[in-house]
VOLUM-17227 format. One record per residue (C-alpha): residue in one letter; x, y, z; residue number from 1. Coordinates in steps of 0.5 Angstrom, whole numbers, padded with zeros to 4 digits. Layout:
N
(baza 'A'; (X; Y; Z); NUM)
...
//
This chain:
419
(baza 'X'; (0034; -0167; -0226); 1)
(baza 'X'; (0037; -0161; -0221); 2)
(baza 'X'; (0030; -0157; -0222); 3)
(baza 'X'; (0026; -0164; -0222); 4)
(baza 'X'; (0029; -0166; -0216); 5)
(baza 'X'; (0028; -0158; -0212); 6)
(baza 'X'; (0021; -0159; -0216); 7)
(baza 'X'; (0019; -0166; -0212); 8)
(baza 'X'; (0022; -0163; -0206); 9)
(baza 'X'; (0018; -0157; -0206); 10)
(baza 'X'; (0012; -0160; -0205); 11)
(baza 'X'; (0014; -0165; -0201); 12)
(baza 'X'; (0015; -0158; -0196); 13)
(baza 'X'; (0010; -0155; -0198); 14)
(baza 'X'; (0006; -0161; -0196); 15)
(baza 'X'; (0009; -0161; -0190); 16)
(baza 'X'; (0008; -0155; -0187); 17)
(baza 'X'; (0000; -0155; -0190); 18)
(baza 'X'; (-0001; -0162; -0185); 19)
(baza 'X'; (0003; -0158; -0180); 20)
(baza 'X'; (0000; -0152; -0179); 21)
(baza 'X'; (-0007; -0156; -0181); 22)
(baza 'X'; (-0009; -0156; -0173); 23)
(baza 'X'; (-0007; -0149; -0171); 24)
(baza 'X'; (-0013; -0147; -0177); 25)
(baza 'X'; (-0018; -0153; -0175); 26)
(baza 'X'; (-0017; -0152; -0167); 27)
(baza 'X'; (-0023; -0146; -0167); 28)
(baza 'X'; (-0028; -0150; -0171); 29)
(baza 'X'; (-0026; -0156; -0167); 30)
(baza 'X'; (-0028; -0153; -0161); 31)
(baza 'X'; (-0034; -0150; -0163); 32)
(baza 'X'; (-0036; -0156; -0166); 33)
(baza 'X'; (-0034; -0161; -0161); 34)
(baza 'X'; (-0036; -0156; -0154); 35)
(baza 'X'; (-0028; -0155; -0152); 36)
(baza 'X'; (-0026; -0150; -0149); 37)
(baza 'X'; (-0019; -0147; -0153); 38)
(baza 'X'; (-0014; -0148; -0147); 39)
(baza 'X'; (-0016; -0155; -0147); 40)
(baza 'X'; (-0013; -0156; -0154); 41)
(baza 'X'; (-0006; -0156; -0153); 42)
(baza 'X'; (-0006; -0164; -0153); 43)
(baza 'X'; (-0008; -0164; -0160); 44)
(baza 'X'; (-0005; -0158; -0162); 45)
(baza 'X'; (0003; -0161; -0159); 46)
(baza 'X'; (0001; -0169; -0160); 47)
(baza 'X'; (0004; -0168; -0168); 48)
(baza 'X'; (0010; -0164; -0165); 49)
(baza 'X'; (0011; -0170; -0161); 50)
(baza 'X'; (0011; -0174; -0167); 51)
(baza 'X'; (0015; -0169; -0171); 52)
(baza 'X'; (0021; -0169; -0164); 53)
(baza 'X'; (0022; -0177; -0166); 54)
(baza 'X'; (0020; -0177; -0173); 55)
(baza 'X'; (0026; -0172; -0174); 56)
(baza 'X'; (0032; -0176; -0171); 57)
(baza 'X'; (0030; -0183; -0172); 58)
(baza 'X'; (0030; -0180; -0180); 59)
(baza 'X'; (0037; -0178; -0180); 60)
(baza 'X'; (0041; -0184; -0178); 61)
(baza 'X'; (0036; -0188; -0183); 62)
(baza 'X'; (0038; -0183; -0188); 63)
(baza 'X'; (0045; -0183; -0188); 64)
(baza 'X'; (0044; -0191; -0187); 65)
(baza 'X'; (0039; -0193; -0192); 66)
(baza 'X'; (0039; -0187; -0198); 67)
(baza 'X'; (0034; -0180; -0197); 68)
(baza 'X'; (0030; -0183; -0202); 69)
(baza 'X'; (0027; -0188; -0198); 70)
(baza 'X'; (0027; -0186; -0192); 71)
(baza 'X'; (0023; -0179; -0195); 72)
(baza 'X'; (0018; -0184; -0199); 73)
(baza 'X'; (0016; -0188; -0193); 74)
(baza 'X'; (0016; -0181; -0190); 75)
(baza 'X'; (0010; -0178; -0194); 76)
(baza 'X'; (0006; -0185; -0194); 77)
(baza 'X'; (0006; -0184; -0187); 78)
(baza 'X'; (0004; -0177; -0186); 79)
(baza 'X'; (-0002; -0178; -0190); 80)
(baza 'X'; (-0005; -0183; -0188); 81)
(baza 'X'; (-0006; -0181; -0182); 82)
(baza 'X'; (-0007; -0174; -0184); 83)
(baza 'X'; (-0013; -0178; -0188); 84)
(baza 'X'; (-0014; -0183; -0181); 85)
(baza 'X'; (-0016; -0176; -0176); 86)
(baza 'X'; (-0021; -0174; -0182); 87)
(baza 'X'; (-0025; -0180; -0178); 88)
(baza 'X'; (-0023; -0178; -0171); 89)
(baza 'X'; (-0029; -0178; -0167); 90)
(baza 'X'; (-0026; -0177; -0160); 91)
(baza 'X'; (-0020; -0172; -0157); 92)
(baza 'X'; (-0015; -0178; -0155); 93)
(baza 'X'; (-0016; -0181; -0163); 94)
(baza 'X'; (-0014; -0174; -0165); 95)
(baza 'X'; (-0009; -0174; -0162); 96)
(baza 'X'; (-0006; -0181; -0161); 97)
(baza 'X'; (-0007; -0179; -0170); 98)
(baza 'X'; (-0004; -0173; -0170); 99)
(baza 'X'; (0002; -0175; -0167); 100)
(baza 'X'; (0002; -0182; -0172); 101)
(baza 'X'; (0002; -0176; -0177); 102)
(baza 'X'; (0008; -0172; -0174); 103)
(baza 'X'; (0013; -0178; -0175); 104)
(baza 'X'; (0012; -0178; -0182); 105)
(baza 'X'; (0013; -0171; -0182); 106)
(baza 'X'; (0019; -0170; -0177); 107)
(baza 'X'; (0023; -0174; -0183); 108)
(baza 'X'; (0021; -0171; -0189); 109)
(baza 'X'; (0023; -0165; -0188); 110)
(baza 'X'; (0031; -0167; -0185); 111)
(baza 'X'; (0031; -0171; -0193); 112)
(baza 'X'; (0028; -0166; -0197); 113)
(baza 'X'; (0034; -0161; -0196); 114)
(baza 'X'; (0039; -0165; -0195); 115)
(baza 'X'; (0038; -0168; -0202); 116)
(baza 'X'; (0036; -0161; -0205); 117)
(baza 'X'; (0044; -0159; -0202); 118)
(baza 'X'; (0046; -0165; -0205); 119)
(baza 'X'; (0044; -0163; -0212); 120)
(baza 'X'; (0045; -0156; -0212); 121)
(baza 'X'; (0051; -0153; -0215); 122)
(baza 'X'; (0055; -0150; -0209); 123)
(baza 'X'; (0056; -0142; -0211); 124)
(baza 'X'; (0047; -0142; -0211); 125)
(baza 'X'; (0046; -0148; -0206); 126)
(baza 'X'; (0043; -0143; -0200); 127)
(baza 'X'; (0039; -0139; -0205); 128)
(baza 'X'; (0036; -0147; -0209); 129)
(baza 'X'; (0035; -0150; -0202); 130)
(baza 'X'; (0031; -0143; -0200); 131)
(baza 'X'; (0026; -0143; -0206); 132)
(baza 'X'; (0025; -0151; -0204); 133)
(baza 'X'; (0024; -0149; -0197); 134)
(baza 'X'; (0019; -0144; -0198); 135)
(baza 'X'; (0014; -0149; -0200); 136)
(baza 'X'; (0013; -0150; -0193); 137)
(baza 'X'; (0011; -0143; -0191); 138)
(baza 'X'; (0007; -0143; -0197); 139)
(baza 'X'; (0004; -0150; -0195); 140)
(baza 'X'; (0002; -0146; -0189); 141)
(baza 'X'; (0000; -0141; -0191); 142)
(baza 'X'; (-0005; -0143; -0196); 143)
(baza 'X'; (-0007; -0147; -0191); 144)
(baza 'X'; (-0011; -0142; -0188); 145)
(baza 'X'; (-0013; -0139; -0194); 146)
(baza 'X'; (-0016; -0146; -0195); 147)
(baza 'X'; (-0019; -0146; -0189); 148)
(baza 'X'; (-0022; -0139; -0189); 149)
(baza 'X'; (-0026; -0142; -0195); 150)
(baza 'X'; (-0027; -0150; -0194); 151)
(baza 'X'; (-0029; -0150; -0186); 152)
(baza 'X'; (-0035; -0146; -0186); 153)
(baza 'X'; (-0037; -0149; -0192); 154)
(baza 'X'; (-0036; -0157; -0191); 155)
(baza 'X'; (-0032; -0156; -0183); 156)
(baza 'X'; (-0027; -0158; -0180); 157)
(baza 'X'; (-0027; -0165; -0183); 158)
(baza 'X'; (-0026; -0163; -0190); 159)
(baza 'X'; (-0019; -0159; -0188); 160)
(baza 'X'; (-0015; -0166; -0185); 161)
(baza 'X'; (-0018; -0170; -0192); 162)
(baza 'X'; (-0016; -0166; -0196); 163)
(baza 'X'; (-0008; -0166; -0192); 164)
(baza 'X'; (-0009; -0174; -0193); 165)
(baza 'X'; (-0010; -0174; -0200); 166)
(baza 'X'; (-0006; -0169; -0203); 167)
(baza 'X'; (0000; -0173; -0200); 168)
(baza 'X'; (-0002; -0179; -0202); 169)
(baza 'X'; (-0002; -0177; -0210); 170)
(baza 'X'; (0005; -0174; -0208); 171)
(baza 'X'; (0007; -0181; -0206); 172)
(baza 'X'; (0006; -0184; -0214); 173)
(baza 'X'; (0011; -0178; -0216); 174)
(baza 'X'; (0016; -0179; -0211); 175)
(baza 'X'; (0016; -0187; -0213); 176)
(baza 'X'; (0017; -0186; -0220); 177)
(baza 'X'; (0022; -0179; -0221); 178)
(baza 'X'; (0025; -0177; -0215); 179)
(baza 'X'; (0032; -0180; -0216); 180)
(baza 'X'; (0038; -0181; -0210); 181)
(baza 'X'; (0043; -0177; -0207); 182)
(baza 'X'; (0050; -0179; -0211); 183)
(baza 'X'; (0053; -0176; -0205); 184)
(baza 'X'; (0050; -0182; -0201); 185)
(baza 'X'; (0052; -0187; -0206); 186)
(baza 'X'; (0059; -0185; -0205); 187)
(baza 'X'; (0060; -0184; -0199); 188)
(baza 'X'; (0056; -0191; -0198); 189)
(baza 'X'; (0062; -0194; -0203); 190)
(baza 'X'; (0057; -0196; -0208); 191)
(baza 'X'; (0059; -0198; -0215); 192)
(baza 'X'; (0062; -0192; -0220); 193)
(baza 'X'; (0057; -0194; -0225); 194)
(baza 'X'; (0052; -0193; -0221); 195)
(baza 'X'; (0054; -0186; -0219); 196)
(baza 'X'; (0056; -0184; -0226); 197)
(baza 'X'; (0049; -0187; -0229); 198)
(baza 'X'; (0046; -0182; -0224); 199)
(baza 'X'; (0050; -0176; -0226); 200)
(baza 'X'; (0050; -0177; -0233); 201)
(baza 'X'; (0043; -0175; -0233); 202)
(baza 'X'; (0046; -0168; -0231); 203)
(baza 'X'; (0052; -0168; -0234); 204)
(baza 'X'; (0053; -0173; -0240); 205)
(baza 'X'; (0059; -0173; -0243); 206)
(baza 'X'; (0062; -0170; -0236); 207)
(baza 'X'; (0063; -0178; -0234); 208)
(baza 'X'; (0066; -0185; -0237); 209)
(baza 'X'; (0065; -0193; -0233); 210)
(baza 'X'; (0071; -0191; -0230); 211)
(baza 'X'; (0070; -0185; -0227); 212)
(baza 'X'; (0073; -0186; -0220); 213)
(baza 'X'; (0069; -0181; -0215); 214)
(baza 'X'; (0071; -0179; -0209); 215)
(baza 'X'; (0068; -0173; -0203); 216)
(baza 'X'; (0072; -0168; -0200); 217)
(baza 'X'; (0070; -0166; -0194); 218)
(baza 'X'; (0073; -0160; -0188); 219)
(baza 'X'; (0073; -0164; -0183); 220)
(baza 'X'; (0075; -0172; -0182); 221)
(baza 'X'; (0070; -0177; -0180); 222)
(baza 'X'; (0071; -0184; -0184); 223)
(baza 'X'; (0070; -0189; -0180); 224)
(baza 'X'; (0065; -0185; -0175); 225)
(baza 'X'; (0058; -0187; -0174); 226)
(baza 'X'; (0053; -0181; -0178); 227)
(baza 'X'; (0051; -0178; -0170); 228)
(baza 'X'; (0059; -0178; -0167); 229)
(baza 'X'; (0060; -0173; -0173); 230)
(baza 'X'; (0056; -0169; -0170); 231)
(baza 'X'; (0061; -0168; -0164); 232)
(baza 'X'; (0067; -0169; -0167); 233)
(baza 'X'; (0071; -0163; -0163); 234)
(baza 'X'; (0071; -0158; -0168); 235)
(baza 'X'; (0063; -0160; -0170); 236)
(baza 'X'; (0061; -0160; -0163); 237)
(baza 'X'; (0060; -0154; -0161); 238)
(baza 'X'; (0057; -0151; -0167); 239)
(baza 'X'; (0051; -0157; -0166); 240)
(baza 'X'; (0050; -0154; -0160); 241)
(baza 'X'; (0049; -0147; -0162); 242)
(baza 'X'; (0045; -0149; -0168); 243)
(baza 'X'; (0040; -0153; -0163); 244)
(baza 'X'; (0039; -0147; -0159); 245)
(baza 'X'; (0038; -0143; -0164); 246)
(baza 'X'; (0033; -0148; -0168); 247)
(baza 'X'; (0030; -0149; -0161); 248)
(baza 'X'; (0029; -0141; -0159); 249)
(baza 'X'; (0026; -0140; -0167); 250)
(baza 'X'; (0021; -0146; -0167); 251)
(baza 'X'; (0017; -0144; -0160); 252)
(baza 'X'; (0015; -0137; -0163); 253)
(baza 'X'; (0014; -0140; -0170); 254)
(baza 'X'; (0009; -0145; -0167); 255)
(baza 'X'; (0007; -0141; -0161); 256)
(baza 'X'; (0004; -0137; -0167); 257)
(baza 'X'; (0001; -0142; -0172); 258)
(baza 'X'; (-0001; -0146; -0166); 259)
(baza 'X'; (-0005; -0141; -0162); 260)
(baza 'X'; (-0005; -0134; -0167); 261)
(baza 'X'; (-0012; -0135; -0170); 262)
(baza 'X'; (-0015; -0137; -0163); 263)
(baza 'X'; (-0012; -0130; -0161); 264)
(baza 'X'; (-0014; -0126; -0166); 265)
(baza 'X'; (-0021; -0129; -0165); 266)
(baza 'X'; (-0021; -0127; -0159); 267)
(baza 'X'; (-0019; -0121; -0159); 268)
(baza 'X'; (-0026; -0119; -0163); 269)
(baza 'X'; (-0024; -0121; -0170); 270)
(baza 'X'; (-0028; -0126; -0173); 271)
(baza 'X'; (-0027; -0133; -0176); 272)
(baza 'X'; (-0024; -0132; -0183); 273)
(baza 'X'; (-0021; -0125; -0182); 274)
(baza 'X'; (-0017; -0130; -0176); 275)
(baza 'X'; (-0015; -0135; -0181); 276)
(baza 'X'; (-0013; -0130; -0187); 277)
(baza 'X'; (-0009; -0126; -0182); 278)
(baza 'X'; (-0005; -0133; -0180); 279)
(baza 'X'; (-0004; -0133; -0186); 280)
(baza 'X'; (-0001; -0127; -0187); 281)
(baza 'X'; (0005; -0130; -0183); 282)
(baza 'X'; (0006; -0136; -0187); 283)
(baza 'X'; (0007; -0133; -0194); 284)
(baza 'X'; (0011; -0127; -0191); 285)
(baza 'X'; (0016; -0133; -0189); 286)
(baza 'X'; (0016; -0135; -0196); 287)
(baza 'X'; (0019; -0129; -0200); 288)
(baza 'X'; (0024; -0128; -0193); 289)
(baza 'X'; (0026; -0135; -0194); 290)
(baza 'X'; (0027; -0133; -0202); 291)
(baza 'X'; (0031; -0127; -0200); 292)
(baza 'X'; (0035; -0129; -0195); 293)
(baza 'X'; (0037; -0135; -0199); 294)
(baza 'X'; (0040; -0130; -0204); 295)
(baza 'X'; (0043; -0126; -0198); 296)
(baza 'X'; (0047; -0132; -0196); 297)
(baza 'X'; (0051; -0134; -0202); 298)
(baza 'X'; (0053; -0127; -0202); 299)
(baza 'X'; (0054; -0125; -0195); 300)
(baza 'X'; (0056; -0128; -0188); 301)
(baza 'X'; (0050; -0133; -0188); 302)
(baza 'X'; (0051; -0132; -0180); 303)
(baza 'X'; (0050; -0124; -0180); 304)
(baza 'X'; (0044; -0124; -0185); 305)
(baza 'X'; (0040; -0130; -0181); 306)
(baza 'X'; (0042; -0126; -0174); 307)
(baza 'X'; (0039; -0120; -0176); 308)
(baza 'X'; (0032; -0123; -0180); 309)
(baza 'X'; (0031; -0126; -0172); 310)
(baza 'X'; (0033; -0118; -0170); 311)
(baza 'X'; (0028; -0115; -0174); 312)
(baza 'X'; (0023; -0121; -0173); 313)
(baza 'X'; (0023; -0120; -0164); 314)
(baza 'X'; (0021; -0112; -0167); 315)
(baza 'X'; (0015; -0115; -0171); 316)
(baza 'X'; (0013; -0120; -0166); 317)
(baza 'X'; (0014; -0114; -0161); 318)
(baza 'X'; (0009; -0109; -0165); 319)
(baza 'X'; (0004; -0115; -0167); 320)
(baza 'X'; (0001; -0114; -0159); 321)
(baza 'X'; (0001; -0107; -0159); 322)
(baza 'X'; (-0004; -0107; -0165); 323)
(baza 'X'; (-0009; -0112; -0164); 324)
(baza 'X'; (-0014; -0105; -0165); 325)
(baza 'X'; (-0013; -0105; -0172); 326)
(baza 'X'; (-0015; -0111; -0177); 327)
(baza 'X'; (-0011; -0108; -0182); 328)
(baza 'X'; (-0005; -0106; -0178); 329)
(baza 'X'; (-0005; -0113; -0175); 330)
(baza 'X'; (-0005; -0115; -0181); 331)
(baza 'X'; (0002; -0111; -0183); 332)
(baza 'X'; (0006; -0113; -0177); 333)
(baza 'X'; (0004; -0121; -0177); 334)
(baza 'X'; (0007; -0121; -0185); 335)
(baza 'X'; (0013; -0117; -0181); 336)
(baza 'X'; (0014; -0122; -0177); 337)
(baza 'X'; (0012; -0127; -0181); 338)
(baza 'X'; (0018; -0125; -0186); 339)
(baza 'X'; (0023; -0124; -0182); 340)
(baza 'X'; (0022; -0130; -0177); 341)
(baza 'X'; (0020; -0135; -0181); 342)
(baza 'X'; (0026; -0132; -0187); 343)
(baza 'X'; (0031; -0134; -0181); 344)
(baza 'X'; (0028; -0141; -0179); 345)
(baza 'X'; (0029; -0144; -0186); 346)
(baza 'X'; (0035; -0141; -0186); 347)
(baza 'X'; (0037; -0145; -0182); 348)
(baza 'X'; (0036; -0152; -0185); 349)
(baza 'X'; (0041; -0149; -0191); 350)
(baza 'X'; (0047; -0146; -0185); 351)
(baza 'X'; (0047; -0153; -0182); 352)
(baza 'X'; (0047; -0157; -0189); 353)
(baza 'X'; (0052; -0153; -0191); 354)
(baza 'X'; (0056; -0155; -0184); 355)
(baza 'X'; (0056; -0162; -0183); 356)
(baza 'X'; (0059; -0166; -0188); 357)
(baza 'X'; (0056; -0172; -0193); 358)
(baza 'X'; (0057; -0178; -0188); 359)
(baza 'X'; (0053; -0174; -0182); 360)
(baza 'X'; (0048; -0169; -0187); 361)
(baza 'X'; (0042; -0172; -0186); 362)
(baza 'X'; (0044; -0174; -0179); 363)
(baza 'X'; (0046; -0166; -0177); 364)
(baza 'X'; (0040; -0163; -0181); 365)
(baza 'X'; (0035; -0168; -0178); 366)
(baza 'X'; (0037; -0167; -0171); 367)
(baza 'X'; (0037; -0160; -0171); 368)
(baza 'X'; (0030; -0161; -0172); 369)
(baza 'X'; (0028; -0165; -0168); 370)
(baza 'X'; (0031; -0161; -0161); 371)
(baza 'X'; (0028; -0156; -0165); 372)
(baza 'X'; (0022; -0159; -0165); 373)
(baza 'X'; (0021; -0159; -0157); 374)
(baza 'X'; (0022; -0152; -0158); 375)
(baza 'X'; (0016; -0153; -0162); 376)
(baza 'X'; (0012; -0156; -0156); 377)
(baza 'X'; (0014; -0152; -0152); 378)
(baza 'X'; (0012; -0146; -0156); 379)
(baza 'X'; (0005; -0149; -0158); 380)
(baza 'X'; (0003; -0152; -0151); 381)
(baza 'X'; (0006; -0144; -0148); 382)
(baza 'X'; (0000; -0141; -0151); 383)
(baza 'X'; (-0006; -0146; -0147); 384)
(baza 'X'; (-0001; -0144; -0140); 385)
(baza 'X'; (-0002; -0137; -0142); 386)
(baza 'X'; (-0009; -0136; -0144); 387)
(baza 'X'; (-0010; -0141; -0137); 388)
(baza 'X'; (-0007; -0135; -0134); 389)
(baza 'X'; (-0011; -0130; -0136); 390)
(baza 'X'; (-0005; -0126; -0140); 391)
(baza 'X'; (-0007; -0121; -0145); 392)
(baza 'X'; (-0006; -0120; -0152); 393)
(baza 'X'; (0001; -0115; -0152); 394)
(baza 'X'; (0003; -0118; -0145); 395)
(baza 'X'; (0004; -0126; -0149); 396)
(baza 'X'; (0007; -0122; -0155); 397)
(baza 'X'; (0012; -0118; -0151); 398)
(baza 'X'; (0015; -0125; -0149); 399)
(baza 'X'; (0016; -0128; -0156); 400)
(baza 'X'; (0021; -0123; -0158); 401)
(baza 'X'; (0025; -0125; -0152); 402)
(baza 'X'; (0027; -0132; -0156); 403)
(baza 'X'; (0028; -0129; -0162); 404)
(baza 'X'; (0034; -0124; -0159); 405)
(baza 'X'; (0036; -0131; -0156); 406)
(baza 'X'; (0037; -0134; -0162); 407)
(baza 'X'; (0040; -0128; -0166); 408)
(baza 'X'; (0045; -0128; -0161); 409)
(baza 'X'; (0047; -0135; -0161); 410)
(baza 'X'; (0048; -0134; -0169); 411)
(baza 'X'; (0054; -0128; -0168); 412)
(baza 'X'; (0057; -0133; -0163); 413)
(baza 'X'; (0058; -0138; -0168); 414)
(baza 'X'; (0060; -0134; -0173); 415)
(baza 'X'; (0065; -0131; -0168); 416)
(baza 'X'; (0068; -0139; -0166); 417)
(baza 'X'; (0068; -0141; -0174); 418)
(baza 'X'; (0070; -0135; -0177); 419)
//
C-alpha cells in the first residue's frame, strides 16, 4: 500500500508539472498563431502562478483540516478541467482568466502529494521515497517538451492543453478509487483507533489489534495551535523564514527558465523542435538530480547537499549563456543546470516535510510553496522585463545564477541555527 500510495502521487506530480510547464512549450506557437509579440506573453505565462500562489496556501490549512485525500481530489478535478477548458480558448483574457483557474488546482496538489508521500514513507528512506515521487514533476515537464517538439507542429497548439486536460481527468478515477488517507491525519484528527488501525493493518497485519492506542511523537509542542501558528512557534519561526526565501530564489530560476528558455533558444537562431527538445533537456536532468539528491540526503546533512546542488546549478546556469553558439553545448549546460537546480528545488519539499511536524505538515509544505510560487511569478514575468529591455542572451543568464547562490547561502545558514 506504501509503493501504491508513492505510485499515485507520482502521477499526481508528474501531471502537475506537465500542466505546469505546458505554457512555456505552447507560448512560441501561440505567438505565431495568434500574431503576438513574445514579450506580451507574460500574462498568460504568470496567470497559473497567480493560481499556483493561492491555490498552494489555502491547500495546506484545508489539508491539515479535512485530510490530504480530499483536498488532493478536488485538486486534480480542478486542474484538469480547466486545462481542457483553455484548449477552447479563443481570446488572450480567456487563456489567461483559464490559466489562472488551472493554477489553483495545481498549487494544492502538489503541498498533499509529499505530504502524504512523507507520511507513508518509512523514516530511515522518507527523503529518498519522497524524491522518487517528486521526480514525476520534472518528468512530467520534461516529456511535456518532447510531446510538444511531436504534437504541436502536427495538430498545434491546442492539441498540447487537451491533452493536460484529459490525462488528469483519468487520474481523478484512480485517486477515487486507491489512494488511501494519511493515518498520521487521522490521528492527530483524534479519529477512532479502529479506524486508524484498519488503515495500517493493509501495511503491517498482524503489527495492530482494535485497542491499539495510537499516538504521535513530535519535537516541538503544538497542540492546541492552529496548523498556520505551528509554523511560527519560536523554535520553528525561523526556519520558515529561511526556507520561504530559499524556495523563493529557487523557483524564479526554475520558472524563468521553463517559462521563457524556449523562446530564448528560439531566438538565438535554433528552431522550434530543437528549442523544445533543449527545455527538455532541463526537465529530465531535474528528474535523476532529484533521485540522487534524495539518496544523499538520508545519508548526509540534507542542508549541505541541497546547498552545494543550487552552488553547482548557479555554474551550469552561468555556462548556459556563454554557449548559445553551440546547439550541442547548450544542450549540456541546460541538463547541468537542469540536474542540479531542479535536484535542489524537489529537495526542498522533502527538508520542509521533514521539519515541520504532523499538525502544520501540509500547512508548512503548502506555504513554502506557495511564497515560493511569487518567486515563480517574478521569474516568469522577468523574462518579458528582460526581452523588453533588449538584454542579450548571456547577460540574462549571468543574473539567474545570482539567486541561485542566495539560496544556497540561506540553506548553510539554517543548518547553522538547527544543528
Amino acid at each position: 500500500m506504501q509503493w501504491l500510495t508513492v505510485a499515485l502521487c507520482f502521477l499526481v506530480v508528474a501531471l502537475d508539472g506537465f500542466d505546469t510547464a505546458i505554457m512555456g512549450f505552447v507560448a512560441p506557437a501561440l505567438a505565431d498563431a495568434w500574431h503576438v509579440a513574445r514579450a506580451d506573453l507574460a500574462p498568460v505565462l504568470s496567470a497559473a502562478l497567480f493560481g499556483l500562489a493561492i491555490g498552494a496556501l489555502c491547500a495546506g490549512p484545508l489539508s491539515d483540516r479535512y485530510g490530504r485525500r480530499r483536498v488532493l481530489l478536488v485538486s486534480v478535478l480542478t486542474f484538469g478541467l480547466f486545462t481542457l477548458a483553455a484548449a477552447a480558448a479563443s481570446s488572450m483574457t480567456g487563456l489567461i482568466a483559464f490559466r489562472f483557474l488551472t493554477g489553483l488546482g495545481l498549487g494544492a496538489a502538489m503541498p498533499n502529494a509529499i505530504t502524504l508521500t512523507s507520511e507513508y514513507g518509512p523514516a530511515r528512506r522518507r527523503a529518498f521515497i519522497t524524491m522518487i515521487m517528486f521526480a514525476g514533476f520534472t518528468l512530467g515537464s520534461a516529456a511535456g517538451g518532447f510531446i510538444a517538439a511531436a504534437m504541436i507542429p502536427m495538430f498545434g497548439w491546442q492539441s498540447m492543453l487537451a491533452l493536460g486536460g484529459v490525462l488528469p481527468l483519468g487520474l481523478f478515477v484512480l485517486l477515487w478509487l486507491w489512494l488511501p488517507e494519511s493515518p498520521r491525519f487521522l490521528v492527530v484528527r483524534q479519529r477512532p483507533a479502529a479506524e486508524v488501525a484498519a488503515l495500517l493493518r493493509r501495511i503491517a497485519p498482524l503489527a495492530f489489534t482494535e485497542r491499539t492506542r495510537f499516538v504521535i511523537p513530535e519535537k516541538a509542542d503544538v497542540s492546541g495551535r492552529s496548523s498556520i501558528a505551528v509554523l511560527f512557534v519560536d523554535r520553528l519561526a525561523s526556519g520558515t523564514v529561511l526556507l520561504w526565501l530559499t524556495y523563493f530564489m529557487g523557483l524564479a530560476i526554475i520558472y524563468m527558465l521553463g517559462s521563457w528558455l524556449p523562446t530564448l533558444i528560439r531566438d538565438a537562431g535554433f528552431d522550434l523542435e530543437q528549442a523544445a527538445v533543449v527545455t527538455g533537456l532541463f526537465q529530465l536532468g531535474g528528474t535523476v538530480g532529484a533521485i540522487l539528491v534524495g539518496w544523499l540526503m538520508d545519508r548526509i546533512s540534507p542542508y549541505r547537499v541541497i546547498a552545494a546542488a543550487y552552488a553547482f546549478g548557479a555554474v551550469f546556469i552561468f555556462a548556459v549563456g556563454r554557449g548559445s553558439g553551440d546547439i550541442v553545448l547548450l544542450a549540456g549546460f541546460v541538463l547541468g543546470a537542469g540536474f542540479c537546480m531542479s535536484g535542489a528545488q524537489s529537495a526542498m519539499s522533502a527538508l520542509a516535510a521533514a521539519f515541520y511536524p504532523t499538525r502544520g505538515r501540509a500547512t508548512g509544505v503548502a506555504w513554502m510553496l506557495g511564497i515560493g510560487r511569487f518567486g515563480a511569478i517574478a521569474g516568469a514575468m522577468l523574462g518579458g522585463v528582460l526581452l523588453q529591455l533588449g538584454w542579450h542572451f548571456a547577460s540574462i543568464f549571468a543574473l539567474l545564477a545570482v539567486p541561485a547562490l542566495i539560496a544556497a547561502a540561506a540553506l548553510l545558514i539554517k543548518e547553522k541555527i538547527y544543528r
